[in-house]
C-alpha positions in Angstrom: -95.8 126.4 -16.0 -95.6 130.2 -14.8 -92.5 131.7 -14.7 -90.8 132.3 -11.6 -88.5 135.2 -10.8 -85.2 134.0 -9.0 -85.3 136.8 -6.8 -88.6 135.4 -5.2 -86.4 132.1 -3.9 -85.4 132.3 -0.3 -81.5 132.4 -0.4 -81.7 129.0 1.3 -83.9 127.8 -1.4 -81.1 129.2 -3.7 -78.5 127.0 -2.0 -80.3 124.5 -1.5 -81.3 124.1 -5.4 -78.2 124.5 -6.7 -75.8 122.6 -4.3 -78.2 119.2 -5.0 -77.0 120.0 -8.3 -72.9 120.3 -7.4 -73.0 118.0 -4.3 -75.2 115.1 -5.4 -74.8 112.6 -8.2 -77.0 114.9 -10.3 -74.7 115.2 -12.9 -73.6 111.2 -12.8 -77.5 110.5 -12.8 -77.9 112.7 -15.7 -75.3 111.1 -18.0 -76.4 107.6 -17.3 -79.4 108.4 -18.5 -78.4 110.0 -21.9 -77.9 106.8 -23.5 -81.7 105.8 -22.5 -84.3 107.0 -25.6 -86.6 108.0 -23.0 -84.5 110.2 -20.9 -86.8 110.3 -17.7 -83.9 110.6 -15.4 -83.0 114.0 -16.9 -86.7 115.5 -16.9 -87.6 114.3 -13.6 -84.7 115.6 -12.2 -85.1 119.1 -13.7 -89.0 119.1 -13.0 -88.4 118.7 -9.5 -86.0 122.4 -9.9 -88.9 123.5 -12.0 -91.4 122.9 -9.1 -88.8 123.9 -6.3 -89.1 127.3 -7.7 -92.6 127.3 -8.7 -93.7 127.1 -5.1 -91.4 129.0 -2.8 -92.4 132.8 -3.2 -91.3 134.1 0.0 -89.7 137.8 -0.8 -86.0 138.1 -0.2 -84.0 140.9 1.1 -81.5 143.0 -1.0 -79.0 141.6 1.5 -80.1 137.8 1.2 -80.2 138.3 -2.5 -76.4 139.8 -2.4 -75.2 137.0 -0.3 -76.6 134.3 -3.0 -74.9 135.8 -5.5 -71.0 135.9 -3.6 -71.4 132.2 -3.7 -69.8 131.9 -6.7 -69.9 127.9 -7.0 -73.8 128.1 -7.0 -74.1 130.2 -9.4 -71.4 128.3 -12.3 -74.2 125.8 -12.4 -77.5 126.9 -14.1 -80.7 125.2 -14.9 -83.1 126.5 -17.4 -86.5 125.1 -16.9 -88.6 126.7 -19.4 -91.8 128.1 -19.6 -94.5 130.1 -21.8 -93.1 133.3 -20.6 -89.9 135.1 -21.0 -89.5 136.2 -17.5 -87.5 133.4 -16.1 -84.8 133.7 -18.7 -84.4 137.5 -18.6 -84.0 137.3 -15.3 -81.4 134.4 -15.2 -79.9 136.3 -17.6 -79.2 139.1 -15.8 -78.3 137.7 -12.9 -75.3 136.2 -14.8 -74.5 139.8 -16.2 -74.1 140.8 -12.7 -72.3 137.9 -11.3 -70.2 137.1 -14.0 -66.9 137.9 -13.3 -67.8 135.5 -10.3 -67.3 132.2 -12.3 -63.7 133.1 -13.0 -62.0 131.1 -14.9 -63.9 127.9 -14.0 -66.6 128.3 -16.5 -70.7 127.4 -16.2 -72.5 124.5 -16.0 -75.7 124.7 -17.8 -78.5 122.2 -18.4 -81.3 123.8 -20.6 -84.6 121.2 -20.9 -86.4 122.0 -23.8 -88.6 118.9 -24.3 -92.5 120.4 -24.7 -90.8 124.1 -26.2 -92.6 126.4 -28.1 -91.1 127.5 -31.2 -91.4 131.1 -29.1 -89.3 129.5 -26.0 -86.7 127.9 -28.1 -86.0 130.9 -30.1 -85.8 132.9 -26.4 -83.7 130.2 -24.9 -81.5 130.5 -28.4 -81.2 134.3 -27.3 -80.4 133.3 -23.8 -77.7 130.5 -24.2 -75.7 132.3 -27.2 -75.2 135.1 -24.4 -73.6 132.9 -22.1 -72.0 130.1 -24.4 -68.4 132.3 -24.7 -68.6 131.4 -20.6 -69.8 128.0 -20.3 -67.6 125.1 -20.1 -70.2 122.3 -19.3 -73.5 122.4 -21.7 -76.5 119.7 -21.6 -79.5 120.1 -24.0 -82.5 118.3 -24.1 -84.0 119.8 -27.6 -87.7 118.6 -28.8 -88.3 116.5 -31.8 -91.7 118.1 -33.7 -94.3 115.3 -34.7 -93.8 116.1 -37.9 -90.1 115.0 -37.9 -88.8 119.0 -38.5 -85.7 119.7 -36.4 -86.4 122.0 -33.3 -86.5 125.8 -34.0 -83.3 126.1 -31.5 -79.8 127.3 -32.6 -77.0 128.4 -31.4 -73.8 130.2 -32.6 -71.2 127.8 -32.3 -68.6 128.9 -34.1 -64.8 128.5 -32.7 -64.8 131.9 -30.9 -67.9 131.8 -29.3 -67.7 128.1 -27.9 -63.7 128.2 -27.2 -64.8 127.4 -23.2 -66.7 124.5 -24.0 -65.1 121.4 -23.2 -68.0 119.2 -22.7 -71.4 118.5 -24.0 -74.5 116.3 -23.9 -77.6 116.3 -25.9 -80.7 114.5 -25.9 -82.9 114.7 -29.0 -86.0 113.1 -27.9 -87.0 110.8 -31.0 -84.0 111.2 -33.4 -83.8 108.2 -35.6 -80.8 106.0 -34.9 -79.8 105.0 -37.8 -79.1 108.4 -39.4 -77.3 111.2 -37.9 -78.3 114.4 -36.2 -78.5 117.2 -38.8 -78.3 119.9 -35.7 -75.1 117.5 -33.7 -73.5 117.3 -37.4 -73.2 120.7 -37.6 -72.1 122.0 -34.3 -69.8 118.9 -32.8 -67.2 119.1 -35.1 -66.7 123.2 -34.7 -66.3 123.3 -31.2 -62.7 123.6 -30.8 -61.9 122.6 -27.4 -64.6 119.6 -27.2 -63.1 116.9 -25.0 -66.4 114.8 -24.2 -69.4 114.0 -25.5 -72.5 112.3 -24.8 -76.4 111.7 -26.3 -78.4 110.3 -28.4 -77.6 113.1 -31.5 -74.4 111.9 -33.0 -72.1 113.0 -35.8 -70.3 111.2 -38.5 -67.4 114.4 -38.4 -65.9 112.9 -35.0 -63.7 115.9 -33.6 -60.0 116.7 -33.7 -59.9 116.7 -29.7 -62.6 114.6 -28.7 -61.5 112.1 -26.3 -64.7 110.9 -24.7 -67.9 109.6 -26.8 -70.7 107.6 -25.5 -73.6 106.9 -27.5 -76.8 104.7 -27.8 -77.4 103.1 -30.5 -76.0 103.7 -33.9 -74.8 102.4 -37.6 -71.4 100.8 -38.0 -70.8 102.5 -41.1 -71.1 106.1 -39.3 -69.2 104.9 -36.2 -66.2 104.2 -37.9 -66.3 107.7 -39.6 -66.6 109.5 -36.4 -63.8 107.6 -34.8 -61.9 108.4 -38.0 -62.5 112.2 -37.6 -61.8 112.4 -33.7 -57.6 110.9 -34.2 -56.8 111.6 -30.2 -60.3 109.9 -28.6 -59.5 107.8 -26.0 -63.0 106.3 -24.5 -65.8 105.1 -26.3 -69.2 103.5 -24.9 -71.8 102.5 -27.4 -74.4 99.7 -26.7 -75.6 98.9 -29.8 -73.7 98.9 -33.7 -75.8 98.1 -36.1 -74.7 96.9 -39.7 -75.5 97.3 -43.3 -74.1 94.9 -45.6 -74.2 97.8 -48.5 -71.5 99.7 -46.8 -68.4 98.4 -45.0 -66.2 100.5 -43.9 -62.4 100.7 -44.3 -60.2 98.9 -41.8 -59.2 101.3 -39.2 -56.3 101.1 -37.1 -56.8 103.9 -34.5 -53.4 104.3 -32.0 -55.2 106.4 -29.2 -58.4 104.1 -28.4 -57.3 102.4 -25.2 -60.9 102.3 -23.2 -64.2 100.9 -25.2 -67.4 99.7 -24.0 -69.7 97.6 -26.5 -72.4 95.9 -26.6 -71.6 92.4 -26.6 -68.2 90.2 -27.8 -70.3 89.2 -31.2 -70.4 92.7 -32.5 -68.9 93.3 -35.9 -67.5 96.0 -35.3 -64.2 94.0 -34.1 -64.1 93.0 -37.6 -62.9 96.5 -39.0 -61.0 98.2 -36.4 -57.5 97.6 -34.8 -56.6 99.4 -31.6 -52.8 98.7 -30.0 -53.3 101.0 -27.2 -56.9 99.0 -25.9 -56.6 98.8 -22.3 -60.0 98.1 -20.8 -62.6 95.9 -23.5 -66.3 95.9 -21.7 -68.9 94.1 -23.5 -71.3 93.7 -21.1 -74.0 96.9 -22.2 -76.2 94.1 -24.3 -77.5 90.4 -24.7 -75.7 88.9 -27.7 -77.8 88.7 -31.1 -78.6 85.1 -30.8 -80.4 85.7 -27.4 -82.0 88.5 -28.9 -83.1 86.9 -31.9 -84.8 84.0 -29.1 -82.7 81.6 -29.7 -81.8 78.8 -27.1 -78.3 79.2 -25.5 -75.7 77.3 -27.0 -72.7 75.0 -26.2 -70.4 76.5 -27.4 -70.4 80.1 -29.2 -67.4 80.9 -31.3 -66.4 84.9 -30.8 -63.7 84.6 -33.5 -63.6 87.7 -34.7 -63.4 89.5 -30.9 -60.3 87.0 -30.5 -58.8 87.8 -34.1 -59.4 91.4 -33.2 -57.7 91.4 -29.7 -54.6 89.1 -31.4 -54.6 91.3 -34.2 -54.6 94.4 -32.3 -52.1 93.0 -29.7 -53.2 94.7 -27.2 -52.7 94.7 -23.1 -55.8 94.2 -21.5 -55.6 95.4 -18.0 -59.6 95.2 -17.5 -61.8 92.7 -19.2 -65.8 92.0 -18.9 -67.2 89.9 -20.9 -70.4 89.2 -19.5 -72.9 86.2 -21.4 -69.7 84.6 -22.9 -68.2 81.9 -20.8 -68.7 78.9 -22.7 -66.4 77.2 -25.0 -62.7 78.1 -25.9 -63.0 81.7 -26.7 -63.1 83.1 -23.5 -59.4 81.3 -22.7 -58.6 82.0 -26.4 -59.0 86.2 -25.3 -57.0 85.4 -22.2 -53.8 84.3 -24.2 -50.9 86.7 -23.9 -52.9 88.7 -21.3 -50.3 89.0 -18.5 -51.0 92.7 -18.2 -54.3 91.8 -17.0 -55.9 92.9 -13.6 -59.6 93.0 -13.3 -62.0 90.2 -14.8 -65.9 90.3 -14.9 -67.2 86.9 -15.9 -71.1 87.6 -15.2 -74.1 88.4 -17.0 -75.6 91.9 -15.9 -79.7 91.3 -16.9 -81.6 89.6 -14.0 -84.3 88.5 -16.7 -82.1 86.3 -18.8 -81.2 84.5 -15.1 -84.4 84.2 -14.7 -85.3 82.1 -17.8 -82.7 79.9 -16.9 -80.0 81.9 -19.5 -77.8 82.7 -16.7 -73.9 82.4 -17.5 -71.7 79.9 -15.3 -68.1 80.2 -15.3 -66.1 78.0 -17.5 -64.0 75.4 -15.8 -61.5 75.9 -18.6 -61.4 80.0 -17.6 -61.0 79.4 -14.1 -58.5 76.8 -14.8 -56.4 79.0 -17.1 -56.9 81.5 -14.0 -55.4 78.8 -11.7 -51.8 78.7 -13.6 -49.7 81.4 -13.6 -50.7 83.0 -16.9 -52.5 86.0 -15.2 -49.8 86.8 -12.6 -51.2 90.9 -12.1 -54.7 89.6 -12.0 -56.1 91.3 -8.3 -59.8 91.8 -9.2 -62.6 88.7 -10.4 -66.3 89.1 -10.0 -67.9 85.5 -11.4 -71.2 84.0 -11.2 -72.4 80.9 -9.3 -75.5 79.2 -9.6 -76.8 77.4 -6.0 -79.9 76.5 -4.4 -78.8 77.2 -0.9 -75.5 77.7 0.8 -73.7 74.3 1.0 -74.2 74.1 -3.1 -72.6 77.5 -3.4 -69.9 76.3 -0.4 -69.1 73.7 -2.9 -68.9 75.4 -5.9 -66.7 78.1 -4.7 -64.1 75.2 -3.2 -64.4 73.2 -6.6 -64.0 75.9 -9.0 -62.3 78.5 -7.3 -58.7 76.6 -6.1 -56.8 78.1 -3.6 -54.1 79.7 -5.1 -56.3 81.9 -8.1 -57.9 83.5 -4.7 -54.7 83.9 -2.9 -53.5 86.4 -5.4 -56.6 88.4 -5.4 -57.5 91.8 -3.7 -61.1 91.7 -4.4 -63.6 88.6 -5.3 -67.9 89.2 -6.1 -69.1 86.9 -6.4 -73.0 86.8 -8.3 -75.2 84.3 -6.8 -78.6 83.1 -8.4 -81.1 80.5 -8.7 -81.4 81.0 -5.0 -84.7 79.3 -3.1 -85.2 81.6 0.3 -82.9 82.8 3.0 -80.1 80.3 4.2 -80.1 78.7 7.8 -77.5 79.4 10.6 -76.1 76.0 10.1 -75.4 76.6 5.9 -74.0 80.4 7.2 -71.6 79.2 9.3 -70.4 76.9 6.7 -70.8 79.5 4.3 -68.5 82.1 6.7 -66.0 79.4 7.5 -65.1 79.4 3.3 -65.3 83.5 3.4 -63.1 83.5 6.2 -60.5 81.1 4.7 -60.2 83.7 1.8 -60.2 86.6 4.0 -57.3 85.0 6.2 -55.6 85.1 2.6 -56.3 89.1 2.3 -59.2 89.3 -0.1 -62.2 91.2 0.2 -65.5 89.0 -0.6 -68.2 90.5 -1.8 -71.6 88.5 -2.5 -74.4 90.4 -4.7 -77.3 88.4 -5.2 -80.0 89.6 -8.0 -77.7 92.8 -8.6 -78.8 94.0 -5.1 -76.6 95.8 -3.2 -73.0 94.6 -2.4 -71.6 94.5 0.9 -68.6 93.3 1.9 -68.8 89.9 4.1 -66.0 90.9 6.9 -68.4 93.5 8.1 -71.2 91.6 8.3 -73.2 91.1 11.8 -74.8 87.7 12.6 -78.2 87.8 11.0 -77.2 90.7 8.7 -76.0 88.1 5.4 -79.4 86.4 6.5 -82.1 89.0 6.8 -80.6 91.6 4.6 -79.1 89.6 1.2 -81.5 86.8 1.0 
């Protein structure tokens, strides 16, 4: 791609650019994508900059060009799409110089893409970044794996004093194994001093003596537990997959300042090894349990003993619990015990395929049961799933297994309907409505999603509009 001198952008252009970048969900795209090994939300997005620039080459004035560069909140926020030349880079770079006492105290924003680099480019963009890493606060990387397996021909200085700014970072390192960590993220993550958040597919087994966010893809038990270990204030952690190795288990680890984690499913073992007292909010919808996986038929009545030995043993207060695929058998009320703190409850399965081959995950009339008596008392938010054919099936299911007063103490109910056969008729709507209405009269907002499509709440609904537009 030619390179493509800032000053040739139209000061709209400018604006325009780089507020999609502060203004939109850019950034919240971005990171939900980081987990993902193929990171297409991240390139397409910075692509599109790429080619933004590549095509508007309308001159701009001295006074145009001034005016860009007094809107200090465009300029904190910097993307580096790369190309065969140097020109782009020299030229972002002095920009900065000039403009730098701009960012105040605020710090920059950068996201450098360096996916199809040349050895040449990466060694440029090293230049480039170390310049402005002192400033930057926010950093996002996406460094190229060779075919050979080398590691990239980027580095960066990122010693205490040059990276005392930085307070979060993400990077993608397209094709790093898994299972081993990243010799470039082992040696930089734990030296940042100020490092509150990370996130990528590039881990360390150092952890970080102020890390407090981590989210990660997939990775090995053994190396987990050492980074949570070496990071003694995190507070959030999101990791779909833990994988095990029967040759090395890990020390039992009683971490005090864990309170948020999100985790593949209830039968991971890494509830085996850890205790966490301050666990708040337990989330283990991000995968299908290993049995699934494995293509296995869904049974009775799976025992999750060691996520209810680790909750009793960690005695924690929930005050948010999803637990997705697991809401058969006695384990489900066996979590619930001693849970009077709690206030949100996701009983639902988040993959449309496994609903579609008939895996789909009802609620358990001993849950909803347990719900029903008053050992949930701050309980103000349930999503479940129902399973109906047409509207007067999923009338009656919501009256049988919803009694009247678990939804009279609710704020919020979604409810997740499947296994439905085309759109419902006026007379099964008004039916439907007259239930709706009963638990609106009680002051909660219903919610129907049906496939994961878009929620909307039922109070505001015209009509035809629950016809035409859900189903």
């Amino acid at each position: 791609m030619p390179a493509v001198s800032l000053e040739s952008l139209a000061v709209e252009t400018i604006g325009e650019i780089l507020s999609h970048l502060i203004e939109s969900s850019f950034w919240d795209c971005m990171e939900d994508s980081l987990h993902k090994d193929d990171t297409e939300t991240i390139l397409r997005s910075s692509r599109a900059v790429a080619q933004a620039r590549q095509t508007i080459t309308a001159p701009v004035s001295r006074r145009y060009r001034q005016a860009a560069l007094l809107q200090s909140d465009l300029w904190r926020h910097i993307v580096f799409t790369v190309s065969p030349k140097q020109d782009l880079f020299d030229t972002i770079l002095r920009i900065h110089h000039e403009n730098q006492s701009r960012a105040g105290t605020l710090g920059l924003r950068i996201i450098c893409n360096l996916e199809d680099a040349s050895t040449a480019v990466q060694q440029c963009a090293s230049a480039v970044l170390s310049s402005l890493l002192p400033k930057t606060s926010s950093l996002i990387l996406v460094l190229p794996l060779l075919d050979n397996h080398s590691y990239p021909s980027f580095s960066l200085n990122f010693e205490p004093f040059a990276t005392k700014r930085l307070v979060q970072m993400a990077v993608v390192h397209r094709g790093s194994p898994w299972h081993t960590p990243n010799p470039w993220a082992e040696k930089c993550i734990p030296t940042i001093p100020n490092l509150r958040w990370y996130r990528g597919n590039a881990y360390s087994t150092r952890g970080n003596r102020n890390l407090r966010y981590l989210h990660l893809g997939n990775i090995m038990l053994t190396h987990l537990m050492r980074m949570i270990s070496g990071s003694p204030v995190l507070e959030s952690i999101h990791v779909r997959t833990v994988y095990t190795n029967d040759a090395a288990i890990p020390p039992h680890l009683i971490h005090h300042k864990l309170s948020i984690v999100h985790i593949g499913s209830l039968d991971t073992e890494f509830f085996t090894h850890v205790t966490l007292p301050a666990l708040r909010v337990l989330d283990c919808t991000l995968k299908y349990p290993d049995h699934i996986q494995a293509g296995k038929s869904w049974p009775e009545g799976p025992e999750y003993s060691n996520a209810v030995d680790f909750i009793q043993r960690s005695n924690c207060k929930l005050t948010s619990l999803s637990v997705g695929y697991n809401l058969f058998g006695p384990s489900l009320v066996d979590i619930l015990k001693n849970q009077n703190e709690l206030e949100s409850l996701e009983l639902r399965t988040p993959e449309r395929w496994l609903i579609e081959m008939g895996q789909d995950a009802r609620v358990d009339p001993l849950a909803i049961k347990y719900l029903s008596a008053p050992n949930v008392p701050k309980l103000r938010d349930l999503s479940i799933v129902m399973d109906c054919k047409n509207a007067t099936s999923l009338k009656e299911a919501l009256e049988s297994r919803l009694h009247v007063e678990t939804v009279a103490k609710l704020d919020t109910l979604e409810v997740m309907v499947t296994g439905l056969q085309g759109k419902y008729s006026r007379p099964e709507m008004s039916d439907l409505e007259k239930v709706f209405g009963e638990y609106e009269d009680m002051g909660v907002l219903v919610y129907v999603q049906n496939y994961g499509r878009r929620q909307t709440q039922c109070g505001d609904m015209g009509e035809n509009q629950f016809v035409e537009e859900f189903f």
